[in-house]
RODO-2510 file (C-alpha; in nm, 4 decimals, decimal comma):
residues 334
     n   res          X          Y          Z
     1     x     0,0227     0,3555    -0,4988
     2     x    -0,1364     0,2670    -0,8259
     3     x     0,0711     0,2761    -1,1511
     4     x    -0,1669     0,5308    -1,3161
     5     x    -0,1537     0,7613    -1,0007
     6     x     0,2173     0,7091    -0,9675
     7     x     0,2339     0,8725    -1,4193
     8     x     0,0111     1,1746    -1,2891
     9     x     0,1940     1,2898    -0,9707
    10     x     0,5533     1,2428    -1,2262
    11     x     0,3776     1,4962    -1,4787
    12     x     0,1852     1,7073    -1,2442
    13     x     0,5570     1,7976    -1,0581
    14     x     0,7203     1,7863    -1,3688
    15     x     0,4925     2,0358    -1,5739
    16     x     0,4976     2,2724    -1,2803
    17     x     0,9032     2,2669    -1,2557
    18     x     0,9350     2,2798    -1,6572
    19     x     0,6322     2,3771    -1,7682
    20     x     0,7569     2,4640    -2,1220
    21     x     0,9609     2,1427    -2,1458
    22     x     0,7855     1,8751    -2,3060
    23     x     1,0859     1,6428    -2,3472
    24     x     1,1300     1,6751    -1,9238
    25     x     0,7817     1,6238    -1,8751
    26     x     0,7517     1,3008    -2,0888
    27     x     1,0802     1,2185    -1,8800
    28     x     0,9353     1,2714    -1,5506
    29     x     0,5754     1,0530    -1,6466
    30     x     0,8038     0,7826    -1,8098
    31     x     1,0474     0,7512    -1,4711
    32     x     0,7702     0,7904    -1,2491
    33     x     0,5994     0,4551    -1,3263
    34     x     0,9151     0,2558    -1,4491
    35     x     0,9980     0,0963    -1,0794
    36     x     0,6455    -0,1246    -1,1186
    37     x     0,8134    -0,2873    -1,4218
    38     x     0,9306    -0,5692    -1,1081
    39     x     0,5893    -0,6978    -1,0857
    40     x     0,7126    -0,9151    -1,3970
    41     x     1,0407    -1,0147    -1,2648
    42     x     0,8673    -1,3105    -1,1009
    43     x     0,5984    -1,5538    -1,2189
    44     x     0,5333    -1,6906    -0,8821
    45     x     0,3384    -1,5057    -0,6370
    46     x     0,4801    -1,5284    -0,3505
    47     x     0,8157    -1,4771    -0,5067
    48     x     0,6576    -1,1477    -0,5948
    49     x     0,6089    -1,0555    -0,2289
    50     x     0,9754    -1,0732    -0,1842
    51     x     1,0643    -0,8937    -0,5477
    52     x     0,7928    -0,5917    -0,5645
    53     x     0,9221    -0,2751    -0,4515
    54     x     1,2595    -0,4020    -0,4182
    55     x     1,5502    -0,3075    -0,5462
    56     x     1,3799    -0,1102    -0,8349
    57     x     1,2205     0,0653    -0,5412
    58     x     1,5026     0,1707    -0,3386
    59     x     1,7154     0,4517    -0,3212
    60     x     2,0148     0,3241    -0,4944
    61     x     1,8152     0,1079    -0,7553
    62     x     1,6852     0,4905    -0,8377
    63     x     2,0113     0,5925    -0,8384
    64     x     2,1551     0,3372    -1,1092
    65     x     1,7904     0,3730    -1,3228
    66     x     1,8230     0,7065    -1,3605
    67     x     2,1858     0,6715    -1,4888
    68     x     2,0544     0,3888    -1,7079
    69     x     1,7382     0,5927    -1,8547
    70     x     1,9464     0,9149    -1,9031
    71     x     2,2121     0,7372    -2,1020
    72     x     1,9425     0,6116    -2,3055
    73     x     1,7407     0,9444    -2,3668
    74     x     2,0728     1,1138    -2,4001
    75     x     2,1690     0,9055    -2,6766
    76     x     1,8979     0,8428    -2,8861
    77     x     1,5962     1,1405    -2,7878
    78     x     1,7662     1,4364    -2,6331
    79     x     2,0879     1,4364    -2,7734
    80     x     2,1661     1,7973    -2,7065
    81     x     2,0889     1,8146    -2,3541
    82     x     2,4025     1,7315    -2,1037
    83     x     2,3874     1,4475    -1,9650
    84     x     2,3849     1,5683    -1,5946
    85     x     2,0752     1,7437    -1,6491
    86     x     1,9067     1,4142    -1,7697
    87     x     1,9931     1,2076    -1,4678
    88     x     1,8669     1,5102    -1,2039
    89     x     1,5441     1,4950    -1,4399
    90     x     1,4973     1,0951    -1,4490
    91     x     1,5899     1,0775    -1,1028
    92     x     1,3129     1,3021    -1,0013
    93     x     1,0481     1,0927    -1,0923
    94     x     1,2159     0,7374    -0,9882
    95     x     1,1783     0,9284    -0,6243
    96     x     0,8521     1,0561    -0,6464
    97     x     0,7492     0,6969    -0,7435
    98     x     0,9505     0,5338    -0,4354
    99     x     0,7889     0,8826    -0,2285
   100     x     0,4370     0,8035    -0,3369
   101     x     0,4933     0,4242    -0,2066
   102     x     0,5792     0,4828     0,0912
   103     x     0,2928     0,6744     0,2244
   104     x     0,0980     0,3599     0,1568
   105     x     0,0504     0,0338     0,3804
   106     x     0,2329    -0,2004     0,1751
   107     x     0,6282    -0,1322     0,2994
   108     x     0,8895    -0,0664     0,0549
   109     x     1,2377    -0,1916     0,0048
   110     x     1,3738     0,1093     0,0136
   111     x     1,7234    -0,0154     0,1900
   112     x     1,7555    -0,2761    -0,0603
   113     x     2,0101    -0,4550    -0,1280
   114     x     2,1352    -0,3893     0,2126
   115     x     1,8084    -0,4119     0,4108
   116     x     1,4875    -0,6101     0,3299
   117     x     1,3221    -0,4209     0,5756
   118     x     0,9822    -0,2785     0,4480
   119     x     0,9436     0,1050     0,5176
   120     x     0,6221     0,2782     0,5042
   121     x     0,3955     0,5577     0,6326
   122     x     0,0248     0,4843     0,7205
   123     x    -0,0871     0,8033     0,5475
   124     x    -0,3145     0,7188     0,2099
   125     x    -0,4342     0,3931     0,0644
   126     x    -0,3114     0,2446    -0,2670
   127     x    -0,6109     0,3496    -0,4784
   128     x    -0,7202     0,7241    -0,3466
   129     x    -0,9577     0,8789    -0,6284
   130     x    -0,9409     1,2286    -0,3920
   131     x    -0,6016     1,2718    -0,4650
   132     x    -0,6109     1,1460    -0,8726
   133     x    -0,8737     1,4133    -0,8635
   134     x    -0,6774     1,6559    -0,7713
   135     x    -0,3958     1,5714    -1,0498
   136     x    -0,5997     1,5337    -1,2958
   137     x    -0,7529     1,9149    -1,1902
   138     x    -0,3989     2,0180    -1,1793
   139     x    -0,2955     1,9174    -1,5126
   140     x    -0,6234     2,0361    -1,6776
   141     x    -0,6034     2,3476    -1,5012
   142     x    -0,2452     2,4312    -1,6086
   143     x    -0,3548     2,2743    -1,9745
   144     x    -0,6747     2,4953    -2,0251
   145     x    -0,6620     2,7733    -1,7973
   146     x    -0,3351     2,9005    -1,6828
   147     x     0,0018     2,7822    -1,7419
   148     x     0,2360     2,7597    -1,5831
   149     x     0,0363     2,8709    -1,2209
   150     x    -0,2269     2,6262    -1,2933
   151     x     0,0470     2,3716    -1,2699
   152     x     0,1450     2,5042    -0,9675
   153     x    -0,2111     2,5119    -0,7770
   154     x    -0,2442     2,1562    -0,8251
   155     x     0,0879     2,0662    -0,6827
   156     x     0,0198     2,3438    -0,4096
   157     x    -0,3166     2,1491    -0,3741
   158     x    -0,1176     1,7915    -0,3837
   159     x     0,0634     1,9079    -0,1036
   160     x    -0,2119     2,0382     0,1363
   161     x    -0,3447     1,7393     0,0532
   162     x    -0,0790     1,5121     0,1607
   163     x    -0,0204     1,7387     0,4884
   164     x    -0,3523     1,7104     0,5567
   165     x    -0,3698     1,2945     0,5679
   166     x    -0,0687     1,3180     0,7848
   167     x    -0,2555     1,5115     1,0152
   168     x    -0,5097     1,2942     1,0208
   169     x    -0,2913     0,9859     1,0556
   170     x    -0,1375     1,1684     1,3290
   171     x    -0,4475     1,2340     1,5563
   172     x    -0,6562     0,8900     1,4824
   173     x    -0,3093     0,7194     1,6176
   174     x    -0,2908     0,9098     1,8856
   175     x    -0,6750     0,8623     1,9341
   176     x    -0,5779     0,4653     1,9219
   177     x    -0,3196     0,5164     2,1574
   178     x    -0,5505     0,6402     2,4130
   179     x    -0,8190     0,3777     2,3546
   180     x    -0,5273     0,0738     2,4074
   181     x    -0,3710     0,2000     2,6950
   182     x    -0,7141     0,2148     2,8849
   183     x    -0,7544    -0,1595     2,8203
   184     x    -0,3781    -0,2185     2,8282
   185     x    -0,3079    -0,2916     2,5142
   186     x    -0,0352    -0,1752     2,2740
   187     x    -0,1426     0,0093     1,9555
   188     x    -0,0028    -0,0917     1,6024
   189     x    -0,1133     0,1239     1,3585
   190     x    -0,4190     0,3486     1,2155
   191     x    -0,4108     0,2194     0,8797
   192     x    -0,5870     0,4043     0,5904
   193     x    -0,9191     0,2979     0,4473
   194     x    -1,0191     0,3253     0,0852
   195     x    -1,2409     0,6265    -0,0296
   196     x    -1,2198     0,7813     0,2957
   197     x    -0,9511     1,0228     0,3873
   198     x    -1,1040     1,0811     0,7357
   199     x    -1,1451     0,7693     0,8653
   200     x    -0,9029     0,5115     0,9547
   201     x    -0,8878     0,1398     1,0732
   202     x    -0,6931     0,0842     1,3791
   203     x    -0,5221    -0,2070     1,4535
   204     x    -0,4208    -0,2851     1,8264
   205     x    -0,1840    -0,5800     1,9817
   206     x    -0,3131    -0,8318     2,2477
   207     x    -0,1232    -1,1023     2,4227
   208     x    -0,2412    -1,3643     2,1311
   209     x    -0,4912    -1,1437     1,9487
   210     x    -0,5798    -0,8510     1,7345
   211     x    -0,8100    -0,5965     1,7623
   212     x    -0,9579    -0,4526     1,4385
   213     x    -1,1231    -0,0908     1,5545
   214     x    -1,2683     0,2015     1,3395
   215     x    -1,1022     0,5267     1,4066
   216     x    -1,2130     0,8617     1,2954
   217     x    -1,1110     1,2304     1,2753
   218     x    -1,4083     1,3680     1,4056
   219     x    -1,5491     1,0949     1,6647
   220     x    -1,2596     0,9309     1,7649
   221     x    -1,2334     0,5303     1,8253
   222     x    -1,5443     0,3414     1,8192
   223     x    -1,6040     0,0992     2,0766
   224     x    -1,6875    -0,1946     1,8731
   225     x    -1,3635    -0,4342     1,7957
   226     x    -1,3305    -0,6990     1,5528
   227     x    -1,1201    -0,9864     1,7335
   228     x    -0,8747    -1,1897     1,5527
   229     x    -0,6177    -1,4513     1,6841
   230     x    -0,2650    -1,3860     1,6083
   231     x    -0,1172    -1,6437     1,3804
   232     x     0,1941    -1,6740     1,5708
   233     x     0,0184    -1,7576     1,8065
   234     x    -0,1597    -2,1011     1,6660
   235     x     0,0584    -2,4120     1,8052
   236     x    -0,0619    -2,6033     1,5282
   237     x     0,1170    -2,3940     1,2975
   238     x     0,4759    -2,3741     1,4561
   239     x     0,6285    -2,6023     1,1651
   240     x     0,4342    -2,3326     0,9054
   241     x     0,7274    -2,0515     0,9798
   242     x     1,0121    -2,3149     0,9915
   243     x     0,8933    -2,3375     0,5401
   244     x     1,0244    -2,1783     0,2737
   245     x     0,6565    -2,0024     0,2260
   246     x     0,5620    -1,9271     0,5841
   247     x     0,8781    -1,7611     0,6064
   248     x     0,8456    -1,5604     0,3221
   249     x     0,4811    -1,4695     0,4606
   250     x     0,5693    -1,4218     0,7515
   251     x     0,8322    -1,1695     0,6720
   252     x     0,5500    -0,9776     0,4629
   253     x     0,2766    -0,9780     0,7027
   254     x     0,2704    -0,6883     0,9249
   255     x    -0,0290    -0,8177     1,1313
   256     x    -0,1246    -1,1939     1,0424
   257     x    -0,3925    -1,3256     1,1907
   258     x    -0,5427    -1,6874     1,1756
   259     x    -0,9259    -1,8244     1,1216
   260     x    -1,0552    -2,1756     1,0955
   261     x    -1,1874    -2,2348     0,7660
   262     x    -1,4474    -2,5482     0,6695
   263     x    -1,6124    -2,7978     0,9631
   264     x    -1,2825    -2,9892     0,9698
   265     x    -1,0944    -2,7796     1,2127
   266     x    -0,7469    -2,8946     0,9830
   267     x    -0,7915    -2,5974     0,7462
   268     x    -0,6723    -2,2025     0,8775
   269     x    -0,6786    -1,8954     0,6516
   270     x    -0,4173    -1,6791     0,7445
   271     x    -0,4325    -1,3417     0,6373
   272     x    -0,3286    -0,9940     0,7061
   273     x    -0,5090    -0,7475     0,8693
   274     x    -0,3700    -0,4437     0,6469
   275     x    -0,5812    -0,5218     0,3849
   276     x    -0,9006    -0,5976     0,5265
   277     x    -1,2484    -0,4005     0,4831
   278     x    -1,4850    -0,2776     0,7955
   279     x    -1,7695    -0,1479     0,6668
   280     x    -1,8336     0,1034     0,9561
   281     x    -1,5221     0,2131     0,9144
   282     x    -1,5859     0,3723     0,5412
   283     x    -1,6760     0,7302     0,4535
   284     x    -1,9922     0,8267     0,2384
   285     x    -1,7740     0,7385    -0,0610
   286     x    -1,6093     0,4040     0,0580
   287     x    -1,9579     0,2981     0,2112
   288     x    -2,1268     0,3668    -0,1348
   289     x    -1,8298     0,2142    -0,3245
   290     x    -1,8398    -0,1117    -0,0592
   291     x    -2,2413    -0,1329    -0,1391
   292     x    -2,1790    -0,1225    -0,4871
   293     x    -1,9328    -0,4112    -0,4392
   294     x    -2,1993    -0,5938    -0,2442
   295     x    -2,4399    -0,5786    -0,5359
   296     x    -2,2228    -0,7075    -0,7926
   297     x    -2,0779    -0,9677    -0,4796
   298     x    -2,2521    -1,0287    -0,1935
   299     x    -1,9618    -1,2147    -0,0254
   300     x    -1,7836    -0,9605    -0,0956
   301     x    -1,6597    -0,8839     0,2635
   302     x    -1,5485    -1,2416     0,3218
   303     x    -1,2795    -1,2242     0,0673
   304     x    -0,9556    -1,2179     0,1775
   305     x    -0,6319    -1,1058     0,0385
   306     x    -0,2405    -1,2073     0,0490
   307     x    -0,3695    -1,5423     0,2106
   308     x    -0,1992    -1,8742     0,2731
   309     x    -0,4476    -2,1388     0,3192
   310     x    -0,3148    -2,4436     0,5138
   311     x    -0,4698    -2,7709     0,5177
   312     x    -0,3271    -3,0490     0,8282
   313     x    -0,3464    -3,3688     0,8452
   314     x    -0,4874    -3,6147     1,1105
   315     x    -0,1718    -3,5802     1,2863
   316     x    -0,1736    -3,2168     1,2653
   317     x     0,0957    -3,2233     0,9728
   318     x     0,1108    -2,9971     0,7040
   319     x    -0,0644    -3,1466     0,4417
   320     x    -0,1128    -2,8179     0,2106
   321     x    -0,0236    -2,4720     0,1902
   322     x    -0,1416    -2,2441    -0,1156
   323     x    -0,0643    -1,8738    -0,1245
   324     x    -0,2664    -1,6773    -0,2605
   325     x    -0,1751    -1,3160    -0,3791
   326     x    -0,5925    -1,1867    -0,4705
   327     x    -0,8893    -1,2059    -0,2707
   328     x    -1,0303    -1,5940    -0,1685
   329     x    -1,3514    -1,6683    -0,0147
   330     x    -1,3594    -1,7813     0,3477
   331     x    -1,6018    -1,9928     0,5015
   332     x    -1,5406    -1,9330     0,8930
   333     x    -1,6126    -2,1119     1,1500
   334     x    -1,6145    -2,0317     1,5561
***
């Protein structure tokens, strides 16, 4: 989830539990978007892959933070408050942050530093204006109108919100499941699509391929796959995983698929599927959102994110690989 998001669920829950306790509240907001302070515990990208949502994210990094902010607040803000009180409150929001994370497709550490193994829940995408809608109508509504029930509404609405994407994560998946077993296939996930709550991108294992479907609530799986080729499956790029980077990347990707790039044939972009775009798989919103994009980009759909780009030589050596952590152009070729 995005920072800002991650400040207005901490002070949405927080007014509602103490909604005439501005030092909790502040406490709550503050804690709630502290665990994205690892983004600068690396200045290499692909370093960060291995260091955001890590152990700041994880249940006993939350556990020491909160001792470590409540300390802090305890000895220099809210003196008179016990200190036990202070660490329940700071710990709050450190686990609605790591919460709010993993509902998201991006997998977070939250074992570490016993497991490196990325959890998550396919339920909302990173950047969901619905839902900071509905927090920001919370807090104005317990601001303006009625406090503390106004509070209240928009957590009640934050939850029938949240139940209401798992539901939907729930059916399109199971819709998925049906659609792969009839061509005997193996489903992977229905992952969630930006703007668009009811709508879904479903992404569904081959032998040495992926399949890149649109799923929705109401019509179920559209017949219309996007085909990519596994990148575990390239021979070319065996001696990729055996590196430091393809390791790391590989470790990170969930489903990492491979296409040629340039008229050589030596250059691959590999990339995960997670974070790719269909644009008939967008909502009203998302589809006037994406055409906005298009205006100000028109390659905007050929961008690719959390890319490695490798280059091979005339012996098919590794002659280059560059990570890249934002979107690159690709220039494919069949």
């Amino acid at each position: 989830m995005d920072t800002p998001t991650h400040g207005l669920v901490g002070r949405l829950v927080a007014r509602s539990v103490w909604p005439r306790n501005r030092g909790f509240a502040n406490l709550v907001t503050v804690t709630s978007v502290l665990p994205d302070l690892d983004v600068f515990l690396s200045s290499d990208a692909l370093d960060g892959l291995q260091t955001h949502r890590g152990v700041t994210h994880s249940f006993l990094g939350a556990a020491i933070g909160a001792f470590a902010v409540a300390w802090v607040v305890r000895r220099f803000i809210l003196k008179d408050v016990p200190f036990t009180k202070l660490y329940a409150v700071a710990l709050t929001g450190l686990l609605l942050h790591i919460l709010f994370d993993l509902v998201t497709s991006f997998g977070t550490m939250v074992l570490m530093p016993f497991s490196r193994h990325r959890a998550l829940f396919d339920v909302l995408f990173v950047i969901d204006p619905y839902l900071d809608l509905i927090l920001i109508g919370g807090l104005v509504l317990g601001w303006k109108v009625w406090r503390p029930d106004g509070y209240r509404l928009g957590v009640a609405a934050l939850a029938a919100y949240m139940t209401f994407n798992v539901a939907v994560s729930g059916i399109t998946y199971l819709y998925l499941d049906t659609w792969a077993s009839e061509r005997g296939l193996t489903p992977a996930a229905a992952v969630p699509v930006p703007f668009s709550p009811l709508h879904r991108r479903g992404i569904v294992s081959g032998d040495d391929e992926w399949y890149e479907v649109p799923v929705s609530l109401f019509s179920g799986v559209a017949n219309s796959p996007n085909v990519y080729r596994s990148a575990l499956a390239e021979p070319r790029l065996e001696r990729l995983w055996e590196r430091r980077d393809g390791r790391i990347y590989r470790w990170f990707a969930r489903f990492p698929a491979v296409e040629k790039s340039g008229e050589s044939g030596r250059v691959f972009v590999i990339h995960d599927l997670r974070f790719g775009i269909r644009a008939d798989a967008l909502g009203w919103l998302g589809s006037l959102a994406l055409q906005t994009a298009l205006d100000h980009n028109p390659q905007f759909l050929n961008r690719r994110s959390f890319t490695l780009r490798v280059r091979l030589d005339e012996q098919d050596g590794l002659k280059e690989v560059i990570y890249s952590g934002g979107a690159v152009n690709r220039d494919r070729t069949n």
